[in-house]
C-alpha positions in Angstrom: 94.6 -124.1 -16.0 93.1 -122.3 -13.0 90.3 -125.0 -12.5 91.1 -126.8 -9.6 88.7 -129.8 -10.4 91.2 -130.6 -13.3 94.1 -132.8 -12.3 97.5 -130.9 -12.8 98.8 -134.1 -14.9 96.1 -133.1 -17.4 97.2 -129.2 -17.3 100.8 -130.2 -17.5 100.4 -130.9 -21.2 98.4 -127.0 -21.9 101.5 -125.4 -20.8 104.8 -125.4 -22.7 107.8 -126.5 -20.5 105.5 -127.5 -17.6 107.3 -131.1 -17.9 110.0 -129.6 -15.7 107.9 -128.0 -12.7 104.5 -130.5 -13.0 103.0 -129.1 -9.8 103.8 -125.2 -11.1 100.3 -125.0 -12.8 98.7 -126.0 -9.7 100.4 -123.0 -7.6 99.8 -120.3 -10.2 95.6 -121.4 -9.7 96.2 -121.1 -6.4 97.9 -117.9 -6.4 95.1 -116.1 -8.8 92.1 -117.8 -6.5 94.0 -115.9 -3.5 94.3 -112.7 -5.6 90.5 -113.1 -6.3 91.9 -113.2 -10.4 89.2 -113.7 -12.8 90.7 -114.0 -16.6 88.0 -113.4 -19.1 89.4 -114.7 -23.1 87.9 -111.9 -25.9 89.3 -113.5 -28.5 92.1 -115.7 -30.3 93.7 -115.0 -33.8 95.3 -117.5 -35.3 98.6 -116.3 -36.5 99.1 -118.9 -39.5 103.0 -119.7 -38.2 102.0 -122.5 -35.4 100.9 -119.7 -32.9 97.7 -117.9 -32.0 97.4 -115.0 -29.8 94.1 -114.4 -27.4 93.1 -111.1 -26.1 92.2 -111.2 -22.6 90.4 -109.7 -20.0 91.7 -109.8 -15.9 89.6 -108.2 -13.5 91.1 -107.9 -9.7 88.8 -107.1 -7.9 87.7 -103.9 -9.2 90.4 -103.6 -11.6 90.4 -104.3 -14.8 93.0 -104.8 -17.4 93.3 -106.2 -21.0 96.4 -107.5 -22.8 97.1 -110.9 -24.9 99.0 -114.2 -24.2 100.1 -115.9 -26.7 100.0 -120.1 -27.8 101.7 -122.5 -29.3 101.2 -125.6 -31.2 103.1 -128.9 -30.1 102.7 -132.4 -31.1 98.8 -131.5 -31.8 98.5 -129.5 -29.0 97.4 -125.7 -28.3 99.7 -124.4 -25.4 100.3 -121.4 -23.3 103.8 -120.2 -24.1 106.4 -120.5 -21.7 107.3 -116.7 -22.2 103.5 -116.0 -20.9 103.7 -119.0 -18.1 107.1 -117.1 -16.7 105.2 -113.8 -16.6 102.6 -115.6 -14.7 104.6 -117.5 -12.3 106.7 -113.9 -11.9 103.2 -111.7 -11.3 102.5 -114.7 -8.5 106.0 -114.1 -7.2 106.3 -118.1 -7.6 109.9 -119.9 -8.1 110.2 -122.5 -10.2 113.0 -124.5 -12.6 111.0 -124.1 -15.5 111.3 -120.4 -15.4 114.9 -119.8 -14.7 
């Protein structure tokens, strides 16, 4: 999502809900190139039910912090979940429709 060589009509379909705001994905890589973000997956369980959860890594700058985001399977397709997309787009201090 946060490789700007990859067109955003290609990312639209990694990220549930990103139908509604198609150029959201492209401001949230912007945003985490800006903050210097550098997200680091550790691993991915899958959870048997149509998710999987990955443990992460984010270093800013000198910080660093773990935590997990979670995906979802749709139509064949691994996808951020919107719940972790929203908390994204929030930590960016981004608006957009798909995250009312």
């Amino acid at each position: 999502a946060f490789d700007e060589t990859v067109p955003a009509a290609e990312k639209t379909d990694l990220v549930q809900g990103a139908e509604l705001d198609p150029t959201l994905i492209d401001q949230v890589a912007i945003a985490a190139k800006q903050a210097g973000a550098v997200i680091t997956i550790i691993d991915v369980n899958d959870n048997e039910n149509g998710t999987a959860t990955a443990g992460i890594e984010t270093q800013l700058g000198d910080q660093v912090a773990t935590g997990t985001v979670d995906f979802v399977a749709e139509d064949g397709v691994w996808k951020l979940s919107k719940n972790n997309a929203c908390g994204i787009v929030a930590a960016a201090q981004l608006q957009t429709p798909a995250c009312p």
